[in-house]
CHARMM internal coordinates of N, CA and C (Angstrom, degrees):
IC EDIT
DIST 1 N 1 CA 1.4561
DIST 1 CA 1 C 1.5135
ANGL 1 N 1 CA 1 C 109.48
DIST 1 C 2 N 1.7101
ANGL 1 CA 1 C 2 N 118.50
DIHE 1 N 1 CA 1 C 2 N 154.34
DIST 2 N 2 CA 1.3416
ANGL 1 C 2 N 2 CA 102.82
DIHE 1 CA 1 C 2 N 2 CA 152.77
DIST 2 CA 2 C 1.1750
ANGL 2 N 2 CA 2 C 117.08
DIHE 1 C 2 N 2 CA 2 C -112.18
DIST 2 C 3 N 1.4952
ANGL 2 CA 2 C 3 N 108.85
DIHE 2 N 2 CA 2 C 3 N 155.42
DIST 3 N 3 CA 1.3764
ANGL 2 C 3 N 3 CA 108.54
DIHE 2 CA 2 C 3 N 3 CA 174.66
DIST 3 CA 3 C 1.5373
ANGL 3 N 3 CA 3 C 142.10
DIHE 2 C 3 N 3 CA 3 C -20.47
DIST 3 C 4 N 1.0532
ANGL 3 CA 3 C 4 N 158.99
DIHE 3 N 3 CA 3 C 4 N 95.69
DIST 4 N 4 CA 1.7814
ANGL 3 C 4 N 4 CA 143.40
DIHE 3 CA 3 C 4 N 4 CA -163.69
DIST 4 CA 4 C 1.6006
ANGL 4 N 4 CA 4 C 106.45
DIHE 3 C 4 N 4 CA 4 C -60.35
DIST 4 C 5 N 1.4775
ANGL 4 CA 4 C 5 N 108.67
DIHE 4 N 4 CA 4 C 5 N -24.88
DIST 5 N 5 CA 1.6661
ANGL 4 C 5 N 5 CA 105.76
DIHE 4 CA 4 C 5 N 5 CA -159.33
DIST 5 CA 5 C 1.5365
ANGL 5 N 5 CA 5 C 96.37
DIHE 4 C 5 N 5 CA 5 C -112.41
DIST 5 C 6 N 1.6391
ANGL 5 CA 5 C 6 N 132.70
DIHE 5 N 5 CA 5 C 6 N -32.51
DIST 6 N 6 CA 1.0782
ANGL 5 C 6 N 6 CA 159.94
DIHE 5 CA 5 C 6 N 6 CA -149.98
DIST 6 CA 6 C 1.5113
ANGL 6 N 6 CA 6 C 116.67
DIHE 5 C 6 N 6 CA 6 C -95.54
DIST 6 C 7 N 1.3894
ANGL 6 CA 6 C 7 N 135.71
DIHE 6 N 6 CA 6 C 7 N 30.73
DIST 7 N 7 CA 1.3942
ANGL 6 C 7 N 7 CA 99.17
DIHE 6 CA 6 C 7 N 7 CA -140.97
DIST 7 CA 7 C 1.8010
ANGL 7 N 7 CA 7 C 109.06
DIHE 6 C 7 N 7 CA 7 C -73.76
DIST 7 C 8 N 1.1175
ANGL 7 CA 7 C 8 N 134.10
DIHE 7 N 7 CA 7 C 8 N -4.48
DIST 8 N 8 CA 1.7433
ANGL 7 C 8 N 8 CA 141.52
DIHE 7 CA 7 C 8 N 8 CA 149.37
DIST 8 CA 8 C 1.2003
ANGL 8 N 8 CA 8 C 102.29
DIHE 7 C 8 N 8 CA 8 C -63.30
DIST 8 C 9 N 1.3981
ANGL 8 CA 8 C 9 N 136.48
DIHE 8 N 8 CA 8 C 9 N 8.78
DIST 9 N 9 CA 1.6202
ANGL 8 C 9 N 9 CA 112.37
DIHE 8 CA 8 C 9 N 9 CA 154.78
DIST 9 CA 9 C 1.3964
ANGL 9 N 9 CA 9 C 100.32
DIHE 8 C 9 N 9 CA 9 C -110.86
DIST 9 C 10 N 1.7009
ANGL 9 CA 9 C 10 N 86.92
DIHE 9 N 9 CA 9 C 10 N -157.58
DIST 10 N 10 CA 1.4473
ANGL 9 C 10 N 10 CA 93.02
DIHE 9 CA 9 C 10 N 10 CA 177.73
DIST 10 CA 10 C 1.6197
ANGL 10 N 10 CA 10 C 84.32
DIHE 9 C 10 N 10 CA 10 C -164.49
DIST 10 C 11 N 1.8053
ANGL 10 CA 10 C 11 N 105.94
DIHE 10 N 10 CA 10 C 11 N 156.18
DIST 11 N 11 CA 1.6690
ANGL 10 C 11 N 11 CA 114.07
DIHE 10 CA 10 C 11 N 11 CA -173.66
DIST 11 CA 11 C 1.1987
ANGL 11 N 11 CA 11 C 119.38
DIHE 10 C 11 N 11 CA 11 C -112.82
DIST 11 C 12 N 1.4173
ANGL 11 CA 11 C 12 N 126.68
DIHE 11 N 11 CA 11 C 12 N 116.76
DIST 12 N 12 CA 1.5182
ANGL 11 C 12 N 12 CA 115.64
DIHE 11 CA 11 C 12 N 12 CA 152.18
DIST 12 CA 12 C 1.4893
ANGL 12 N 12 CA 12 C 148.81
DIHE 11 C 12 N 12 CA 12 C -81.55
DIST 12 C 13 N 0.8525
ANGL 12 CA 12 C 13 N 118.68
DIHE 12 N 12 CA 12 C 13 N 130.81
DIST 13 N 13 CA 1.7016
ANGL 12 C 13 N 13 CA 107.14
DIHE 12 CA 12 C 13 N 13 CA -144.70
DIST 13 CA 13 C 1.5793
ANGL 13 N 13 CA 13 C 80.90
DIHE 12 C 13 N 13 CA 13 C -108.84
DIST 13 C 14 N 1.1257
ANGL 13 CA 13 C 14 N 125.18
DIHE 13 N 13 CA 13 C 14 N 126.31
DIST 14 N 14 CA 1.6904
ANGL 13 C 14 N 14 CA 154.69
DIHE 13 CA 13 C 14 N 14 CA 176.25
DIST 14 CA 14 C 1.7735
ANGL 14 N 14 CA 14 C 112.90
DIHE 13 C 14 N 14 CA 14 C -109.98
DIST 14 C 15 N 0.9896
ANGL 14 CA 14 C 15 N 136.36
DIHE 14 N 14 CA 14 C 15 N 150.07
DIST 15 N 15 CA 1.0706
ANGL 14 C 15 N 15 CA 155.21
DIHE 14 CA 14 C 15 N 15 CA 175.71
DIST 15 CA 15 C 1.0413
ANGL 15 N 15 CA 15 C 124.04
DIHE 14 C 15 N 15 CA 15 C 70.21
DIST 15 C 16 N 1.1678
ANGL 15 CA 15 C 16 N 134.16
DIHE 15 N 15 CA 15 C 16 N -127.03
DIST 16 N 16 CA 1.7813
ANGL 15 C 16 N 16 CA 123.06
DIHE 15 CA 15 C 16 N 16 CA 172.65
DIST 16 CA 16 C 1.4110
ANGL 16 N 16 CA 16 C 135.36
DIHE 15 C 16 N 16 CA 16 C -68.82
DIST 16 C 17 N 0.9857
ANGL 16 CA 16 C 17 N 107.59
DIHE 16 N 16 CA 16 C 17 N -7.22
DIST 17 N 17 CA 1.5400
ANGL 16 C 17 N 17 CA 149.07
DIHE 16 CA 16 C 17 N 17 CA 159.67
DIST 17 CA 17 C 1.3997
ANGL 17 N 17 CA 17 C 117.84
DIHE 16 C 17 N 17 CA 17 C -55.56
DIST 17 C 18 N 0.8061
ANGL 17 CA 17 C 18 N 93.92
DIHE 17 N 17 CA 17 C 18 N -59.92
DIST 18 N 18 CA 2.0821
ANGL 17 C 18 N 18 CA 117.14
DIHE 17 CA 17 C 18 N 18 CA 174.24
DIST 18 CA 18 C 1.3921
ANGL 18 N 18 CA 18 C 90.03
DIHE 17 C 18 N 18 CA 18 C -48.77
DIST 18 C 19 N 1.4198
ANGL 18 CA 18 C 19 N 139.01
DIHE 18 N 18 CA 18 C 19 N -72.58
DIST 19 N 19 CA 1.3349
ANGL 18 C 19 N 19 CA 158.52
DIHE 18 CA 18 C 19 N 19 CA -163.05
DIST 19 CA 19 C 1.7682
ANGL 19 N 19 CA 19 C 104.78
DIHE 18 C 19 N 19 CA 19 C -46.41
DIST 19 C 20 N 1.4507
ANGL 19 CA 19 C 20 N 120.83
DIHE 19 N 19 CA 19 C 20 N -35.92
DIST 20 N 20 CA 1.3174
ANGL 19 C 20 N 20 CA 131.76
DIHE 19 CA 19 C 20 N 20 CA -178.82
DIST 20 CA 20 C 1.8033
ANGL 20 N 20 CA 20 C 108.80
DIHE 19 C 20 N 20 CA 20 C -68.59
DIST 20 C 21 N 1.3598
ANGL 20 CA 20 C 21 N 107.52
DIHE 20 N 20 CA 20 C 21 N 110.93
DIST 21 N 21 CA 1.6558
ANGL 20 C 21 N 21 CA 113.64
DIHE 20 CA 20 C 21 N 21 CA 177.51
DIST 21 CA 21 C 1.2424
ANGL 21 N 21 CA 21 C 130.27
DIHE 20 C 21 N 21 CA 21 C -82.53
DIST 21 C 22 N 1.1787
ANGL 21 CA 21 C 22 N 142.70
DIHE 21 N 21 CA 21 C 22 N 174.34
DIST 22 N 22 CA 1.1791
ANGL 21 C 22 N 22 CA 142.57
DIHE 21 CA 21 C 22 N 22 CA -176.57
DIST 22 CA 22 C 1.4607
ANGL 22 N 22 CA 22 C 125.29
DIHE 21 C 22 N 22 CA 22 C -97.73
DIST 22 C 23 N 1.3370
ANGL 22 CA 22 C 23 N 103.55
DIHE 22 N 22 CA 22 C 23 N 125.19
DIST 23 N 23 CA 2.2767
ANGL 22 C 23 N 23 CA 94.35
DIHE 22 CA 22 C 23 N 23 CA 175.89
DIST 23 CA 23 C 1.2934
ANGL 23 N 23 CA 23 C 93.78
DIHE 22 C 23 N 23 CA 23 C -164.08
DIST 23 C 24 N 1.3876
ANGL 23 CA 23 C 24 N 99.06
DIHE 23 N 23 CA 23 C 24 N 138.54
DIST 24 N 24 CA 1.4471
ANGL 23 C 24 N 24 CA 131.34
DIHE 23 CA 23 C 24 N 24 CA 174.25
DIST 24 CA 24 C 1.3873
ANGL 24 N 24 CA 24 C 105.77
DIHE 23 C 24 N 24 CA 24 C -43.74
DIST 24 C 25 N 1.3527
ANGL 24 CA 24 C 25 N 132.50
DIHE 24 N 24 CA 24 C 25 N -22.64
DIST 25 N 25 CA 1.8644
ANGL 24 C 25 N 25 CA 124.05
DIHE 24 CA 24 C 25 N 25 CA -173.33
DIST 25 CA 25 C 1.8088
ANGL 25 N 25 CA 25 C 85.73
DIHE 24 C 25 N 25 CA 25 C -144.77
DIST 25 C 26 N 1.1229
ANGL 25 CA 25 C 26 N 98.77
DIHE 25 N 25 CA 25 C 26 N 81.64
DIST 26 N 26 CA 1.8141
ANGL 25 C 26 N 26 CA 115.07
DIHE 25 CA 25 C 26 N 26 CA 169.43
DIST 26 CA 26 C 1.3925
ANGL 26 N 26 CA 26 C 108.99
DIHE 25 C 26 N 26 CA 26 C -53.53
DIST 26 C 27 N 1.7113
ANGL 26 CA 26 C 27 N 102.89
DIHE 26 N 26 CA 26 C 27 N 158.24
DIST 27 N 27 CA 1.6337
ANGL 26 C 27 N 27 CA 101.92
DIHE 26 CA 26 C 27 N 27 CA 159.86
DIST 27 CA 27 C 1.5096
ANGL 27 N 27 CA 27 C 107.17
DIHE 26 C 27 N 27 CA 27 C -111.99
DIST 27 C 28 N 1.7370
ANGL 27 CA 27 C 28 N 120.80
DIHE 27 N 27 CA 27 C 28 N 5.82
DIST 28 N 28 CA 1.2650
ANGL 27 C 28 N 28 CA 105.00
DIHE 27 CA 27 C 28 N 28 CA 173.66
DIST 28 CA 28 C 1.4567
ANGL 28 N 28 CA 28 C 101.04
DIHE 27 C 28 N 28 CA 28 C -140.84
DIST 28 C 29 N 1.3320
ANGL 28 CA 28 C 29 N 115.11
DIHE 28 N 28 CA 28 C 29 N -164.09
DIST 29 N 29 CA 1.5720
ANGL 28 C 29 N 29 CA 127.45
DIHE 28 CA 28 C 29 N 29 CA 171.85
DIST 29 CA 29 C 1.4432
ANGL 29 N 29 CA 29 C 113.54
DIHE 28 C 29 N 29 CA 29 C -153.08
DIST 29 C 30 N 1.4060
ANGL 29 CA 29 C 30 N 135.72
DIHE 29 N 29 CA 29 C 30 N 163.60
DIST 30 N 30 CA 1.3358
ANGL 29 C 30 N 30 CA 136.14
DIHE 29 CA 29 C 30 N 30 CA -147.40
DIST 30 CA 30 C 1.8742
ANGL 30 N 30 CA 30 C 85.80
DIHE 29 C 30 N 30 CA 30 C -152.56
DIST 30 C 31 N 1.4590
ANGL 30 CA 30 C 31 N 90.20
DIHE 30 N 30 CA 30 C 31 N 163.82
DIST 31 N 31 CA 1.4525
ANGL 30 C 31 N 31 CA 119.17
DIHE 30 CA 30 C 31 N 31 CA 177.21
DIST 31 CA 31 C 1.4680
ANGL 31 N 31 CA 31 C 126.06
DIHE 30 C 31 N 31 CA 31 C -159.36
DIST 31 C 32 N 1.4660
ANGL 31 CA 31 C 32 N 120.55
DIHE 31 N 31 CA 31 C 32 N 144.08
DIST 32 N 32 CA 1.2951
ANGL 31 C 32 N 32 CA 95.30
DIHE 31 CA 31 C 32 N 32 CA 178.72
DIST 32 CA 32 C 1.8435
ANGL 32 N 32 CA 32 C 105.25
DIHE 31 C 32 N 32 CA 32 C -90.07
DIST 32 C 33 N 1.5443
ANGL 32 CA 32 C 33 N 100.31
DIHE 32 N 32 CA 32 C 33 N 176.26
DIST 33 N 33 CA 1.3148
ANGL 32 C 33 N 33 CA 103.45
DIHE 32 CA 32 C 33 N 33 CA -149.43
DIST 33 CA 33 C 1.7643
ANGL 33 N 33 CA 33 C 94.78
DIHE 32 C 33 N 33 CA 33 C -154.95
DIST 33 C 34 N 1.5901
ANGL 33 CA 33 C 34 N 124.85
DIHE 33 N 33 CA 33 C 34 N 97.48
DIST 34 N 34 CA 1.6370
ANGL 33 C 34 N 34 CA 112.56
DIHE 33 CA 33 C 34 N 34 CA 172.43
DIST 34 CA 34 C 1.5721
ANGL 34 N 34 CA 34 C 124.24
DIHE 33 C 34 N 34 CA 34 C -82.10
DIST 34 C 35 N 1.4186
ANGL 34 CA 34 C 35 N 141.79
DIHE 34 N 34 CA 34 C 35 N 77.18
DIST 35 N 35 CA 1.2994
ANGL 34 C 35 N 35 CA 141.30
DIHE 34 CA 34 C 35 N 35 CA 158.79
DIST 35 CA 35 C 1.4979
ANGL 35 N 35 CA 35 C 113.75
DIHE 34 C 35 N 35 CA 35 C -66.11
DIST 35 C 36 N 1.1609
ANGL 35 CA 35 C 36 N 105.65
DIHE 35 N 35 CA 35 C 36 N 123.39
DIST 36 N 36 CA 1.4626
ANGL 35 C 36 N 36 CA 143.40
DIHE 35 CA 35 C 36 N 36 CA 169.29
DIST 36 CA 36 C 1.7186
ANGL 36 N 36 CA 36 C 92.42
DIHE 35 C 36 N 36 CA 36 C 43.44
DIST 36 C 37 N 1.8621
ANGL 36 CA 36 C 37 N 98.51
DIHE 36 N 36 CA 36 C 37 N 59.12
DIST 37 N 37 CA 1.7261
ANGL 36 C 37 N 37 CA 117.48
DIHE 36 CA 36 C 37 N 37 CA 162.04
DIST 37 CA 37 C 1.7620
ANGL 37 N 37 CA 37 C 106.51
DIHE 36 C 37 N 37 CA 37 C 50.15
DIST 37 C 38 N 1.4836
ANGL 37 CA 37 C 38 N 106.65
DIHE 37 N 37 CA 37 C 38 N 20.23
DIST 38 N 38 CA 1.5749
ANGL 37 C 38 N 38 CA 116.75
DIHE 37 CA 37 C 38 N 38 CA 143.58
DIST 38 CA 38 C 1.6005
ANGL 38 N 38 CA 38 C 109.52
DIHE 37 C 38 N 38 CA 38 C -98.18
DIST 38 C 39 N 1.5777
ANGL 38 CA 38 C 39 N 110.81
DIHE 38 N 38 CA 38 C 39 N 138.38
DIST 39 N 39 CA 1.3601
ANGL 38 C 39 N 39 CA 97.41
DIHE 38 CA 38 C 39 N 39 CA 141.98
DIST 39 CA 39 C 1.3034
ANGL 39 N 39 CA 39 C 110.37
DIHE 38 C 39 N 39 CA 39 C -111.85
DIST 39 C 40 N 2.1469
ANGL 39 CA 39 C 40 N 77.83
DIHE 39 N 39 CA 39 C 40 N 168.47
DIST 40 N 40 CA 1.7045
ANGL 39 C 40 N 40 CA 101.19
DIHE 39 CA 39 C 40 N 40 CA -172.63
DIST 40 CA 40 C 1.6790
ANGL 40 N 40 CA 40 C 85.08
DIHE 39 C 40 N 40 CA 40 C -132.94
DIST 40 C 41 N 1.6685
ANGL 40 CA 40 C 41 N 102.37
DIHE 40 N 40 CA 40 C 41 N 179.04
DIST 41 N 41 CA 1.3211
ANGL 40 C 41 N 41 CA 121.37
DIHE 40 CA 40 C 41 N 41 CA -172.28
DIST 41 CA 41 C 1.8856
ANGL 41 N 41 CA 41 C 84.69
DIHE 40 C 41 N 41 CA 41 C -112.85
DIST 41 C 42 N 1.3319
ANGL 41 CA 41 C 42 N 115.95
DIHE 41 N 41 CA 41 C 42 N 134.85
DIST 42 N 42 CA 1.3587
ANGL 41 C 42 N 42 CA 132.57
DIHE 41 CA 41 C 42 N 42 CA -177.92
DIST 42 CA 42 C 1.5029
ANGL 42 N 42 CA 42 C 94.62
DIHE 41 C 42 N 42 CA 42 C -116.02
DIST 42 C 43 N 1.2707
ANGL 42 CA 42 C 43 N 113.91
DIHE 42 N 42 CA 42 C 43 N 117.06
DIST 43 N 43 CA 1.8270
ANGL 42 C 43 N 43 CA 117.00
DIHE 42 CA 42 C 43 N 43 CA 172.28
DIST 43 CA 43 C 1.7970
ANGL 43 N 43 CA 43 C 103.97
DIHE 42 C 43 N 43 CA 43 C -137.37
DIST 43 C 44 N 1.8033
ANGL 43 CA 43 C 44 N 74.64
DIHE 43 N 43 CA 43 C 44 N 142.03
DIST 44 N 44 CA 1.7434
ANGL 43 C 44 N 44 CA 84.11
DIHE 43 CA 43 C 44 N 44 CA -171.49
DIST 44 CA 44 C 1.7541
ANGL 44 N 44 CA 44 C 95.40
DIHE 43 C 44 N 44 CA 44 C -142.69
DIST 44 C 45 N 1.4810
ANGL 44 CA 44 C 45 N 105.23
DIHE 44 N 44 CA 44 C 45 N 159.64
DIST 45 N 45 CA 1.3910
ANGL 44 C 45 N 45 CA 121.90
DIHE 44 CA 44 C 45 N 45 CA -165.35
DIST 45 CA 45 C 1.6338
ANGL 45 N 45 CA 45 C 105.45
DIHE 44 C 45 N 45 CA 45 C -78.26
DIST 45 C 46 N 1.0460
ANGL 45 CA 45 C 46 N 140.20
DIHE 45 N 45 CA 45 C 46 N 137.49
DIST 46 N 46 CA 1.7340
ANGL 45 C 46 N 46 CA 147.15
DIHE 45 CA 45 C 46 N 46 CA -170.85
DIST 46 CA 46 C 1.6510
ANGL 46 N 46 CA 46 C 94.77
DIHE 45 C 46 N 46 CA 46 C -106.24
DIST 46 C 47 N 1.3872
ANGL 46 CA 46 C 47 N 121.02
DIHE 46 N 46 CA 46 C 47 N -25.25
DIST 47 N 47 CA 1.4848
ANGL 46 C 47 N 47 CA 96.83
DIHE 46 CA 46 C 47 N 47 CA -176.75
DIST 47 CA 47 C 1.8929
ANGL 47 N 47 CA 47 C 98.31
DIHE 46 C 47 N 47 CA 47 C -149.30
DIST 47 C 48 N 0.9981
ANGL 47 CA 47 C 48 N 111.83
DIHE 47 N 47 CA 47 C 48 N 162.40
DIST 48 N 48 CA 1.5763
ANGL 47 C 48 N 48 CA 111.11
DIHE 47 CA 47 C 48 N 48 CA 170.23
DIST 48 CA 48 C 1.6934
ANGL 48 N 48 CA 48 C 106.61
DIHE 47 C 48 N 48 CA 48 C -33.65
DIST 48 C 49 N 1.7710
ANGL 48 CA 48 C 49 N 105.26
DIHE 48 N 48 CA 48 C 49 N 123.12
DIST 49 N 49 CA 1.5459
ANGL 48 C 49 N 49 CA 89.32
DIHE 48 CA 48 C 49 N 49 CA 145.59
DIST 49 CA 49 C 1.4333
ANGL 49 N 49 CA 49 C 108.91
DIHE 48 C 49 N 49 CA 49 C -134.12
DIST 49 C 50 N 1.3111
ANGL 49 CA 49 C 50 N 75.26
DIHE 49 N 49 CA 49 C 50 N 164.52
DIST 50 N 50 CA 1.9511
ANGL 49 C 50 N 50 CA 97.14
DIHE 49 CA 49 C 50 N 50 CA -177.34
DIST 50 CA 50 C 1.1767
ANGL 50 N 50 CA 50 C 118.87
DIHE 49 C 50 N 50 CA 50 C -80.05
DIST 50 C 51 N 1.6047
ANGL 50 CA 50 C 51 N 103.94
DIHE 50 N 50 CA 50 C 51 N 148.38
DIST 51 N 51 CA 1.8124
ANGL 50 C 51 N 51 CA 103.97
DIHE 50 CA 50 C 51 N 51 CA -167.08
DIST 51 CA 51 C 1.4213
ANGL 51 N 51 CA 51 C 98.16
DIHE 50 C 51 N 51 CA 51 C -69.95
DIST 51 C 52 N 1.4953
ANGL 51 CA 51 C 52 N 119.77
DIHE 51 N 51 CA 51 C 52 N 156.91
DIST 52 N 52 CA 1.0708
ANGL 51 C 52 N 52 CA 139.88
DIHE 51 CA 51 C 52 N 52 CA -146.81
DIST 52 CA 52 C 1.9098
ANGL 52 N 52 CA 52 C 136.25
DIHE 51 C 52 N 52 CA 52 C 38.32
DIST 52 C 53 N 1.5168
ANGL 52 CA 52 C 53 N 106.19
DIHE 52 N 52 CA 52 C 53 N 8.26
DIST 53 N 53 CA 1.0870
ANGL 52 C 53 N 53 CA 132.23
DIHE 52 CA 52 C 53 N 53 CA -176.59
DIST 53 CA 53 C 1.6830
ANGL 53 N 53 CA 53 C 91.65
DIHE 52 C 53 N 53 CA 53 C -61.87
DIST 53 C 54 N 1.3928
ANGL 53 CA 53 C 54 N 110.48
DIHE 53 N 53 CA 53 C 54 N 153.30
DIST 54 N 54 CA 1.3307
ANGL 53 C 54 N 54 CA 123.03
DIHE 53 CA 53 C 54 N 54 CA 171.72
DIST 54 CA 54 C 1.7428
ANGL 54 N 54 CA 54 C 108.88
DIHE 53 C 54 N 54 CA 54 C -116.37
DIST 54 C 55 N 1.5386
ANGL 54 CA 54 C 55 N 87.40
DIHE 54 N 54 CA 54 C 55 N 126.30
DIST 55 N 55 CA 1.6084
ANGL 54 C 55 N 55 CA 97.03
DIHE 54 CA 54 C 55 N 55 CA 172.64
DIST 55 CA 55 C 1.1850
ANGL 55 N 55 CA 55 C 126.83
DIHE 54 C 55 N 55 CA 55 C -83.88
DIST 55 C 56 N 1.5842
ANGL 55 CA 55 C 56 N 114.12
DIHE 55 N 55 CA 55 C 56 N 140.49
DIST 56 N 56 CA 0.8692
ANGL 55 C 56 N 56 CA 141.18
DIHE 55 CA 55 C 56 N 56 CA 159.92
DIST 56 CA 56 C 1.6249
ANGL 56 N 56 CA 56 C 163.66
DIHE 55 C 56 N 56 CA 56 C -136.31
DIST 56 C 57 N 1.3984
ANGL 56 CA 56 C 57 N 155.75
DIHE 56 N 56 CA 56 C 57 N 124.82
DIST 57 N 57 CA 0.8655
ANGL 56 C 57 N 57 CA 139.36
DIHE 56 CA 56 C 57 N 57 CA 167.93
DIST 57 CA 57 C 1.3688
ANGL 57 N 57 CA 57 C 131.28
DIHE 56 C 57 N 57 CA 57 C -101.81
DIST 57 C 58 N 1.3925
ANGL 57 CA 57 C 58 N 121.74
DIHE 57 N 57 CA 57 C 58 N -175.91
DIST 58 N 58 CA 1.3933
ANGL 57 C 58 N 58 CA 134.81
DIHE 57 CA 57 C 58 N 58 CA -162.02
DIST 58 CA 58 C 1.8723
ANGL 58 N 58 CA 58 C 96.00
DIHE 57 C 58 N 58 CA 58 C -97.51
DIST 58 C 59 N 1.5746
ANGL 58 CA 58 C 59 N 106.54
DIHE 58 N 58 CA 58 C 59 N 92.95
DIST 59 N 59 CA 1.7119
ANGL 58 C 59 N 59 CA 96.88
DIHE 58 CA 58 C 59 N 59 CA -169.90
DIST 59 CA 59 C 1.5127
ANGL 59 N 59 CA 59 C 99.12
DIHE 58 C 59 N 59 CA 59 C -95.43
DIST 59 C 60 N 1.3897
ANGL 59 CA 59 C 60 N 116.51
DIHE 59 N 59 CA 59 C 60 N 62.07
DIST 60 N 60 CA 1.6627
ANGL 59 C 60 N 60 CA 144.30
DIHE 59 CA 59 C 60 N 60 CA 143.40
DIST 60 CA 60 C 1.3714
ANGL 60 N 60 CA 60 C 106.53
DIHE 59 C 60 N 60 CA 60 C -123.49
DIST 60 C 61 N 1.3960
ANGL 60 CA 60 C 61 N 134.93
DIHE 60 N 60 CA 60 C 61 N 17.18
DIST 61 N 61 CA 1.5982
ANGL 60 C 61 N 61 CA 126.13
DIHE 60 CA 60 C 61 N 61 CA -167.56
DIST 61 CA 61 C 1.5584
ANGL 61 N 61 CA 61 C 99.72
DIHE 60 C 61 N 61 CA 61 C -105.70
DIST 61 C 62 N 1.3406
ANGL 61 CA 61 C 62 N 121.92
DIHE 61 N 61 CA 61 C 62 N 120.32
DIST 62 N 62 CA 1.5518
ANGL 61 C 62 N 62 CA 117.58
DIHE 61 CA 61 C 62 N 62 CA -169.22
DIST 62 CA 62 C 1.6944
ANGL 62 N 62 CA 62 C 99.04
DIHE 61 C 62 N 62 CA 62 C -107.63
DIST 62 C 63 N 1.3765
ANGL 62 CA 62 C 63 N 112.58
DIHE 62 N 62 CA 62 C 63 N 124.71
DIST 63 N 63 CA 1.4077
ANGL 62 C 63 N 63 CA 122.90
DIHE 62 CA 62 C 63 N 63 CA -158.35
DIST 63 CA 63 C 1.7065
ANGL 63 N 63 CA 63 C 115.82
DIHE 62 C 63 N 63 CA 63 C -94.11
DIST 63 C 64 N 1.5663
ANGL 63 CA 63 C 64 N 94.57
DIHE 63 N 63 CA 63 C 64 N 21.47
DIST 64 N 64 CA 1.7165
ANGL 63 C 64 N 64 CA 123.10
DIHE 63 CA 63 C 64 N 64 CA -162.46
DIST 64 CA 64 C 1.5994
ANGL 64 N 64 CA 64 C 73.59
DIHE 63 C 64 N 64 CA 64 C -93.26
DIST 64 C 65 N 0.9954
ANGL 64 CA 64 C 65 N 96.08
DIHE 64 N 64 CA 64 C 65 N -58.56
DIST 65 N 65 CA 1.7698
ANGL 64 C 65 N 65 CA 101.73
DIHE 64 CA 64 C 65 N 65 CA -153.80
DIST 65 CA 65 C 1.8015
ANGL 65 N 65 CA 65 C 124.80
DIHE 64 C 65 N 65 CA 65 C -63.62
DIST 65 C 66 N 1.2895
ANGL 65 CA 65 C 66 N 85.80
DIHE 65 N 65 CA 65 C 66 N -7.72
DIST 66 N 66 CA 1.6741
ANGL 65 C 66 N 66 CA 90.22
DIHE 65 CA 65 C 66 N 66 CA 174.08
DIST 66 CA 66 C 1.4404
ANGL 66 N 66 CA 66 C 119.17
DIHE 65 C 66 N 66 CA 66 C -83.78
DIST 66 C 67 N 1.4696
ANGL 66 CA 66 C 67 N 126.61
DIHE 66 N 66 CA 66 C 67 N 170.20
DIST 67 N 67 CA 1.3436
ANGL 66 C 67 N 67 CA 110.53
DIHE 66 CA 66 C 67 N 67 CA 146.65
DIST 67 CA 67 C 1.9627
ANGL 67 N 67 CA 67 C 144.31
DIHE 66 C 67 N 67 CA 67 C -56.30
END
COOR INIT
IC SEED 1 N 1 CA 1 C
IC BUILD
């Protein structure tokens, strides 16, 4: 990923997060997010998913650009 706030960095996404794959027509989207002056990556589902469904987003989707 690159950074949203950073563009001279770059992000590694660690923990359950890591586990989230990539596809051109996602079922979720991510943001960055600072709690208590950490950031974290905040990801949430864009459409129904189904139990045992595997998540995913579009890791070309830049989360600057939304509202």
């Amino acid at each position: 990923f690159d950074h949203p706030l950073f563009s001279q960095r770059g992000l590694i996404a660690i923990g359950h997060v890591s586990l989230i794959n990539h596809d051109p027509d996602p079922n979720c989207e991510w943001r960055m997010v600072q709690v208590h002056g950490r950031w974290m990556i905040e990801v949430w589902s864009i459409r129904r998913v189904s139990s045992g469904e595997e998540l995913t987003f579009d890791y070309g989707y830049d989360p600057t650009t939304k509202d």
